[in-house]
C-alpha positions in Angstrom: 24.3 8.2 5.5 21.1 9.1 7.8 22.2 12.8 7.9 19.2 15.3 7.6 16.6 12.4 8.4 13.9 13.7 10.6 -11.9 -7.5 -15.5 -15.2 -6.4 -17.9 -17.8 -5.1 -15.3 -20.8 -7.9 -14.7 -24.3 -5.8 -14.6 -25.5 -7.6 -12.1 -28.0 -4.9 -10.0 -28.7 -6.6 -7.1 -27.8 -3.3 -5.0 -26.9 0.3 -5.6 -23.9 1.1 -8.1 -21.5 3.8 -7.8 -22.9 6.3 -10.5 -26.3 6.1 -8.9 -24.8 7.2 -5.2 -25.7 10.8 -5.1 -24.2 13.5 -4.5 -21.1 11.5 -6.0 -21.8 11.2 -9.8 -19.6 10.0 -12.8 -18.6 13.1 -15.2 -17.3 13.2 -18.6 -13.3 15.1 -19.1 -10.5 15.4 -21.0 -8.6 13.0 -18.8 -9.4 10.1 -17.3 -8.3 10.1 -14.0 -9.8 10.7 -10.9 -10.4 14.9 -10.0 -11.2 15.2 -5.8 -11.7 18.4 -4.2 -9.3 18.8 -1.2 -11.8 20.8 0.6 -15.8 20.1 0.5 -17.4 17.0 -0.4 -18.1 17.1 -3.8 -15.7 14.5 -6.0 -16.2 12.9 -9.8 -14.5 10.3 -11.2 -14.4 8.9 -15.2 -15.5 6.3 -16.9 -13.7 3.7 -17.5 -11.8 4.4 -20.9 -12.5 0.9 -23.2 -8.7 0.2 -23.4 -7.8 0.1 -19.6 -11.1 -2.4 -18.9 -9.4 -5.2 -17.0 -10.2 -8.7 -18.2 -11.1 -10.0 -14.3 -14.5 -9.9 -13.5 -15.6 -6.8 -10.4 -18.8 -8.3 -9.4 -21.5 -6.1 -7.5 -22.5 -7.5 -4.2 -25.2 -7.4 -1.6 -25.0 -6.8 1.7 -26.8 -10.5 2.6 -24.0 -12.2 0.2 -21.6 -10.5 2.3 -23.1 -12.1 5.6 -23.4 -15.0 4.0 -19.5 -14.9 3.3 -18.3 -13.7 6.6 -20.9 -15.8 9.0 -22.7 -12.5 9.4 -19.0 -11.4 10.2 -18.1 -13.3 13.0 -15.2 -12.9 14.9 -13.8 -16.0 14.0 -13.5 -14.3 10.1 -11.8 -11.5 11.2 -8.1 -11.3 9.8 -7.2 -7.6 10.1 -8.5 -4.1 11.9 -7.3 -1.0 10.3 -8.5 2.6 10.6 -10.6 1.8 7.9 -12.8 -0.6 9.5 -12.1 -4.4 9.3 -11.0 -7.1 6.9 -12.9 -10.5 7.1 -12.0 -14.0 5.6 -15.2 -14.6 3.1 -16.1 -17.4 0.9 -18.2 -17.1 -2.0 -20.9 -19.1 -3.2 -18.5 -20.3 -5.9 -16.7 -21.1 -2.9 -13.6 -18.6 -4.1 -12.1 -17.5 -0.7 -11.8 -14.0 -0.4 -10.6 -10.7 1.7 -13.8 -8.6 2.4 -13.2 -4.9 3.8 -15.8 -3.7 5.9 -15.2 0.4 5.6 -16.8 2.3 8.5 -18.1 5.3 7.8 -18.9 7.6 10.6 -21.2 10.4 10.4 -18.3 13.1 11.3 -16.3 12.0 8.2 -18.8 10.1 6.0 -17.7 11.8 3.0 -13.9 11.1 3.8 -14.8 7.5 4.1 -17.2 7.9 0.5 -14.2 9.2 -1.2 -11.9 7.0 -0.2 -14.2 3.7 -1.0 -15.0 5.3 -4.6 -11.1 6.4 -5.3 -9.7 2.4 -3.9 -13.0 1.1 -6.5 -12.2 3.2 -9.3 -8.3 3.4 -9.3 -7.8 -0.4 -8.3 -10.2 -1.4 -11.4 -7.9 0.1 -14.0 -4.7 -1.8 -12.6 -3.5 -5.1 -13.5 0.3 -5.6 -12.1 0.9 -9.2 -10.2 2.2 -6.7 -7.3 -1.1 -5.3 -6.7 -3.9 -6.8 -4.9 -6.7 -7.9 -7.5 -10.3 -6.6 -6.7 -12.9 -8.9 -7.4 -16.0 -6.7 -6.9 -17.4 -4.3 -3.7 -21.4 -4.1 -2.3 -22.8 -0.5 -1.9 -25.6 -1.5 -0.4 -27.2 1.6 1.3 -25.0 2.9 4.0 -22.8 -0.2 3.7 -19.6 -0.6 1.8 -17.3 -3.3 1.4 -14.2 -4.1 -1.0 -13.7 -7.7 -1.8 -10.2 -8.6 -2.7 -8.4 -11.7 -3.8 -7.2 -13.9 -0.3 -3.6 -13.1 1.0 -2.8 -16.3 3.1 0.5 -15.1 5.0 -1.5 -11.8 6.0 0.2 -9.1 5.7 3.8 -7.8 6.5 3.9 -5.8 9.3 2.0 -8.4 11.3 4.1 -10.9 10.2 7.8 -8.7 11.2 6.0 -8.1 14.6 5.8 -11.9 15.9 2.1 -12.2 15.1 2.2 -15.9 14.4 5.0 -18.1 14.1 6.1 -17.3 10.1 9.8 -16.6 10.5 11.3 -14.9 6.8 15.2 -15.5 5.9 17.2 -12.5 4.1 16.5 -13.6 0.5 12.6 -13.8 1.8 12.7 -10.5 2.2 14.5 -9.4 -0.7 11.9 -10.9 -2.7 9.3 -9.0 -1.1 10.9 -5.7 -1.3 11.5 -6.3 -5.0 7.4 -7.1 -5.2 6.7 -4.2 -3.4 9.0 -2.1 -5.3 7.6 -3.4 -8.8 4.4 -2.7 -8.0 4.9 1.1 -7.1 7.4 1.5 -10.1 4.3 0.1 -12.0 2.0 3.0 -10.5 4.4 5.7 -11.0 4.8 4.5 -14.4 1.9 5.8 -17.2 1.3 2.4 -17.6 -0.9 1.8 -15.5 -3.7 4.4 -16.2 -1.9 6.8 -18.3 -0.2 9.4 -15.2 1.7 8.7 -12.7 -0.5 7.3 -9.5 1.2 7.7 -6.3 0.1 5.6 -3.5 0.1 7.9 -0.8 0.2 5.3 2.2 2.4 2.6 1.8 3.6 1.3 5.0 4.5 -3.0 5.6 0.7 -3.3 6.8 -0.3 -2.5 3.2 1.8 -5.4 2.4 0.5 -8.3 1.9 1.9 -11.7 1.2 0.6 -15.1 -1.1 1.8 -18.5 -0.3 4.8 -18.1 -1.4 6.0 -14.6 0.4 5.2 -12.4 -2.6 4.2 -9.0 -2.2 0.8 -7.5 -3.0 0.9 -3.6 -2.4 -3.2 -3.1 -1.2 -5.2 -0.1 0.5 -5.8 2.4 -2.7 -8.0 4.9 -0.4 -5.6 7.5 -0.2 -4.5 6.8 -3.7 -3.9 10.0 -6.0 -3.1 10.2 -10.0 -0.5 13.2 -10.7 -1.6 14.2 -14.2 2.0 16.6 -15.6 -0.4 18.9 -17.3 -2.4 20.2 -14.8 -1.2 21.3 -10.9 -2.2 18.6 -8.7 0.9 18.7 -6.2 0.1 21.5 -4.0 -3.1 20.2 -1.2 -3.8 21.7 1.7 -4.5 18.1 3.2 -1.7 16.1 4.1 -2.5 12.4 4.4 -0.5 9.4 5.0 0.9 7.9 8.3 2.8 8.8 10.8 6.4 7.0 10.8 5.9 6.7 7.0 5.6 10.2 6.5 7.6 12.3 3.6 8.7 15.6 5.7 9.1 17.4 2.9 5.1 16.8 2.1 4.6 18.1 5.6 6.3 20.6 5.3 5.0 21.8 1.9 1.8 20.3 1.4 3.7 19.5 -2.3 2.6 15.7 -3.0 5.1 13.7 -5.5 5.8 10.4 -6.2 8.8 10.7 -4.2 6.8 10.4 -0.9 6.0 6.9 -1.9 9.6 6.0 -2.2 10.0 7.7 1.5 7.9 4.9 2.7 9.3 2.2 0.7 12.9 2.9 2.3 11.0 2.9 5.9 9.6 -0.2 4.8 13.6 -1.5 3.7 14.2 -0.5 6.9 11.7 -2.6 8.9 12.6 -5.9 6.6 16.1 -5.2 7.4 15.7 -5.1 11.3 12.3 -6.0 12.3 11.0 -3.2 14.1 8.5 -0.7 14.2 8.7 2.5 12.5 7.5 3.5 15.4 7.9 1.6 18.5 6.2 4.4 21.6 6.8 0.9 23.9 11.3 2.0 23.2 12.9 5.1 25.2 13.9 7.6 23.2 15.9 8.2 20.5 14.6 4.2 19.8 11.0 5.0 19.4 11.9 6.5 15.6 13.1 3.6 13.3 15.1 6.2 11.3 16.8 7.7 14.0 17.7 4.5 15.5 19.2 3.6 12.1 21.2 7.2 11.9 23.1 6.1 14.7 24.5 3.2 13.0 24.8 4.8 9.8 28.5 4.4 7.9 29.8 1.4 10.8 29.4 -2.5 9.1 29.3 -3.8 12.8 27.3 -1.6 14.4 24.8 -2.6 11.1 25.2 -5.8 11.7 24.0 -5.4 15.7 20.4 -4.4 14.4 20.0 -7.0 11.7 16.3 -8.7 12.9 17.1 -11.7 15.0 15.0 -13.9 13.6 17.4 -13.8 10.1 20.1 -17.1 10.1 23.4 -14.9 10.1 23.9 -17.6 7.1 21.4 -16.4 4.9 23.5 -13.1 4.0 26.0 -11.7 3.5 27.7 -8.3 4.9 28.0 -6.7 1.4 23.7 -7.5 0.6 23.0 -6.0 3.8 24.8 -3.3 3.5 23.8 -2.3 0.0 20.3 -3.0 1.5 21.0 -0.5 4.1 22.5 2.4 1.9 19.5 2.1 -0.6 17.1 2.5 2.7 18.9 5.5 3.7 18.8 7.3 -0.1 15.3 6.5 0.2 14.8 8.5 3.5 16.9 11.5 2.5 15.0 14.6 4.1 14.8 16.1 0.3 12.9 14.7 -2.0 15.7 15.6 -4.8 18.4 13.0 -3.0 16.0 9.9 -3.2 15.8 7.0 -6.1 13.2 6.9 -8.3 11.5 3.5 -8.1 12.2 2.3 -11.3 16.2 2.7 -9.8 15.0 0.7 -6.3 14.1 -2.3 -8.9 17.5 -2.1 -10.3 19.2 -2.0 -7.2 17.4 -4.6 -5.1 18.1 -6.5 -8.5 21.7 -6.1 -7.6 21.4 -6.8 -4.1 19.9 -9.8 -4.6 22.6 -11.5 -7.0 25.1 -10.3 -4.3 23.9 -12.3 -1.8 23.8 -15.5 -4.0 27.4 -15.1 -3.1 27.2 -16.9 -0.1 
């Protein structure tokens, strides 16, 4: 089964906007999607066209508002570190509680960190989905930039699978999330969202993040990439992502497709199903690799069952859900991009899986 795995904008002005950042500058096109140069630091992005304005208000903040949010971002507010930068706890002066990203940009990759904040801005203001995190506004105060989000208060789900914290998640817990998570990229590869395809480009569980009630918010749009059918975006001589999450065929090719999202969703199945790492360097080898761990159990029910996450009651499955759950994860993973599910089929399925285990 593992074989071959290796809205409406408010004006307020109170600091900089994005079109008046220079060198970056809004340009007028035939499409509306986002056009970056893979090489150089030059990038343009659309306006907004009137029909995909979201209804939630993206406010423009100043740096002080953000101090005053975060306690001039103590370490008590801090709820996340990424490569990024960090993510703080904030309140508003409305007294909304709120997620506020704080995107470091050093001088040796200034524009990659530009880019990125301007593509998560731009692509994450055209998207409505309950699956997707909701943006309520970002500061680009001179060399400062933040993203302000809506509050996730289970964090998010790698954390959360690795023992940070005491929430424990049963099997139909994580069903639900994976069918979140999988709704909200079927919605991106969909042309419903901002009329082509966008594919994420690094999903991984830490991009995960979790309401209340355990469901999923897919978040981090950085990397994010539209995949317009008329015109050749696939080839890129960067290949971005992370490792463990990784589409080997985009390595090997440098041929981005929507399909290396669904590589990443079925590592993801794979960490809900047994609560590791997709990469664990603290394991001996061949246990350090998630999927290779899992190719050694591939085909045997008990052997499956033996890596099932712990911290699942055996009575909140059942053999054939996991199973199904297992074989999805591995179509997911298959080393060609031509074996794998679309995610519009991974709905479906998880669909199925679900109602199977209501069986016990």
């Amino acid at each position: 089964m593992f074989n071959n795995i290796v809205s409406s904008w408010n004006k307020r002005r109170r600091s900089k906007s994005l079109d008046q950042l220079n060198p970056w500058v809004y340009k007028p096109a035939e499409l509306w999607h986002w056009q970056m140069k893979e090489q150089g630091t030059a990038a343009a992005a659309l306006p907004l066209p009137p029909a995909k304005k979201r209804s939630s208000c993206s406010m423009v903040f100043t740096l002080k508002e953000m101090e005053e949010a975060t306690n001039m971002f103590s370490e008590r507010n801090l709820i996340g570190k990424g490569g990024f930068g960090r993510v703080y706890r904030g309140v508003l002066k409305d007294g909304q509680i709120v997620a506020i990203k704080k995107m470091d940009l050093p001088t040796s990759k200034q524009a990659d960190g530009e880019r990125e904040f301007r593509v998560e801005i731009d692509i994450l203001s055209r998207l409505d989905h309950p699956n997707l995190v909701t943006l309520i506004g970002y500061c680009a105060d001179g060399k400062h930039r933040f993203v302000v989000y809506e509050f996730m208060p289970k964090g998010n789900l790698q954390d959360i699978l690795n023992g940070i914290g005491e929430v424990r998640m049963d099997w139909p817990v994580r069903l639900r999330i994976a069918l979140g998570a999988a709704r909200g990229l079927a919605y991106l590869h969909s042309t419903t969202a901002v009329g082509v395809p966008v594919v994420h480009r690094d999903f991984k569980s830490s991009n995960i993040l979790l309401t209340e009630h355990f469901e999923a918010k897919i978040s981090d749009f950085g990397l994010a990439k539209l995949m317009p059918q008329d015109i050749d975006l696939y080839a890129t001589t960067r290949v971005l992502g992370t490792f463990g999450y990784f589409d080997p065929e985009y390595a090997l090719t440098g041929k981005l497709t929507l399909q290396s999202d669904v590589y990443a969703f079925g590592v993801v199945l794979l960490e809900l199903l047994t609560g590791r790492r997709a990469i664990d360097l603290s394991q001996g080898t061949p246990e350090q690799n998630l999927i290779v761990r899992m190719q050694q159990v591939s085909g045997d029910r008990k052997r499956l069952r033996k890596v099932v996450d712990r911290d699942m009651a055996r009575s909140s499955y059942t053999p054939e859900s996991v199973s199904m759950f297992a074989g999805l994860a591995a179509r997911c993973v298959c080393f060609e991009s031509a074996g794998r599910p679309s995610m519009a089929d991974c709905v479906k399925e998880l669909q199925f899986i679900m109602y199977a285990n209501m069986k016990i």
